[in-house]
C-alpha positions as CSV (number, residue, x, y, z in Angstrom):
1,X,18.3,12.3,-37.3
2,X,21.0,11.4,-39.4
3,X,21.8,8.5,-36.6
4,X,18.6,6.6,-38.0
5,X,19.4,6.5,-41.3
6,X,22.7,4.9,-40.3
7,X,22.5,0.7,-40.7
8,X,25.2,0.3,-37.5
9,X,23.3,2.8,-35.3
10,X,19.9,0.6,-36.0
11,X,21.3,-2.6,-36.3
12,X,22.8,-1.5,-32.4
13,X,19.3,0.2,-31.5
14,X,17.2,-3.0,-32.2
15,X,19.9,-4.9,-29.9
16,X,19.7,-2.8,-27.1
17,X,15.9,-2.5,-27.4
18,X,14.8,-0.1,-24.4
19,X,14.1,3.6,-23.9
20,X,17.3,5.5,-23.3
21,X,16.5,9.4,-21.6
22,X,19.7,12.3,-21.7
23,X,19.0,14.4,-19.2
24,X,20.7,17.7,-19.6
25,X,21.6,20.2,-17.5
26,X,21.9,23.8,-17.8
27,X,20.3,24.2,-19.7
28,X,17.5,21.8,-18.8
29,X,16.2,19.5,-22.1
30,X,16.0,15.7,-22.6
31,X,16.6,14.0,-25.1
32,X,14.7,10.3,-25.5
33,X,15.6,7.5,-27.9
34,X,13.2,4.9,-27.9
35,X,15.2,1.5,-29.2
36,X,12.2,-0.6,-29.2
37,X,11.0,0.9,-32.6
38,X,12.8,0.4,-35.8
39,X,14.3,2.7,-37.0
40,X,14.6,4.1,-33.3
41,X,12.3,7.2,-32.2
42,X,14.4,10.2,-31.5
43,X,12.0,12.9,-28.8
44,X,12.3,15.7,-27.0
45,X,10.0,15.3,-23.9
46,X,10.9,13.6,-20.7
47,X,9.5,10.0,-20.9
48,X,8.2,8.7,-18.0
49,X,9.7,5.3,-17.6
50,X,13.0,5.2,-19.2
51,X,14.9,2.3,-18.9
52,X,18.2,4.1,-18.7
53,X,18.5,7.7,-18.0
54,X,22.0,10.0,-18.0
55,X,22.0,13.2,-16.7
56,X,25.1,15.6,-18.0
57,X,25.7,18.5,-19.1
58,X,26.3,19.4,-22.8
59,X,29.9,20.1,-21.8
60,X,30.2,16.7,-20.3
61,X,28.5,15.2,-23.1
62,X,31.1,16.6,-26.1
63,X,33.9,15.5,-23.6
64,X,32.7,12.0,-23.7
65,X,31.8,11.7,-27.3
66,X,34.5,13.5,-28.6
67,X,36.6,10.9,-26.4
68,X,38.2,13.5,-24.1
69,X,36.6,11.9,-21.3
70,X,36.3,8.1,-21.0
71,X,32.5,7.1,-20.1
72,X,34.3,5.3,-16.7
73,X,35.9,8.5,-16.0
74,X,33.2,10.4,-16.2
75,X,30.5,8.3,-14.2
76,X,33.4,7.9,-11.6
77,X,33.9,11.7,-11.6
78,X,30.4,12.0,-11.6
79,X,30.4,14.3,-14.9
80,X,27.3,11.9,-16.1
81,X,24.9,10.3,-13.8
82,X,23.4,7.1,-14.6
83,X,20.5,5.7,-13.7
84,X,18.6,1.8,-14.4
85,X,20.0,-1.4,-14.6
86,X,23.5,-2.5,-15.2
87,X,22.7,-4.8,-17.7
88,X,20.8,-2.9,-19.8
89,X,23.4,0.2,-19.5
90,X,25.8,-3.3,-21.0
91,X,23.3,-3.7,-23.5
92,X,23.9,0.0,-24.8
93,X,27.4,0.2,-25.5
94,X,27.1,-0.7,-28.7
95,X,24.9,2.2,-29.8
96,X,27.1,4.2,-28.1
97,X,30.0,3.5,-29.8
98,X,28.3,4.3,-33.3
99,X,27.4,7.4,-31.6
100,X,30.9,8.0,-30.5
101,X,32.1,7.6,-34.1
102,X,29.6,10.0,-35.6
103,X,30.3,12.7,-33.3
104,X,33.8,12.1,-33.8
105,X,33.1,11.9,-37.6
106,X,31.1,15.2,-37.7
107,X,33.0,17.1,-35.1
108,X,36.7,15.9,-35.2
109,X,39.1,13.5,-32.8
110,X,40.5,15.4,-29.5
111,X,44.0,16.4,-30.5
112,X,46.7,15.3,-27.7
113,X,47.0,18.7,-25.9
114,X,43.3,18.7,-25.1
């Protein structure tokens, strides 16, 4: 919620302007940010069309946004599956890196030794 009042994470929302579905595992929740509203809707409910999904768990998730885990690594690995178009995955990274920041704003850098 606090992602929607930010100016960089809409101003990057409108950009990117599709449906973007987390898909968590264990335990099993989604979480669905639709970009092609402004400010962006956050849900809870699996959509039925998104135009980008990523499956992960919530470990793999604080790995990546708290930059332990690059997101190359991790779909390489694959910690976090990604499904949809290439381009539009392109046309999210730079959502994700205001989402990046916050998380590492609100929850602290990775320290070397992790």
């Amino acid at each position: 919620r606090e992602l929607r009042s930010d100016p960089d994470a809409v101003a990057a929302a409108k950009k990117a302007a599709l449906v973007l579905q987390f898909r968590f595992f264990a335990p099993a929740s989604y979480v669905v940010l639709d970009m092609t509203k402004e400010p962006f809707d956050v849900a809870s409910e699996e959509h039925p069309q998104p135009e980008v999904e990523i499956g992960l768990t919530p470990e793999a998730a604080d790995r990546v946004l708290s930059g332990r885990l690059s997101a190359a690594e991790a779909v390489k690995t694959s910690a976090v599956r990604v499904r949809g178009g290439f381009m539009k995955f392109l046309a999210l990274q730079g959502f994700l890196e205001v989402v990046r920041a916050a998380y590492r704003t609100r929850y602290g850098a990775p320290t070397p030794e992790e």
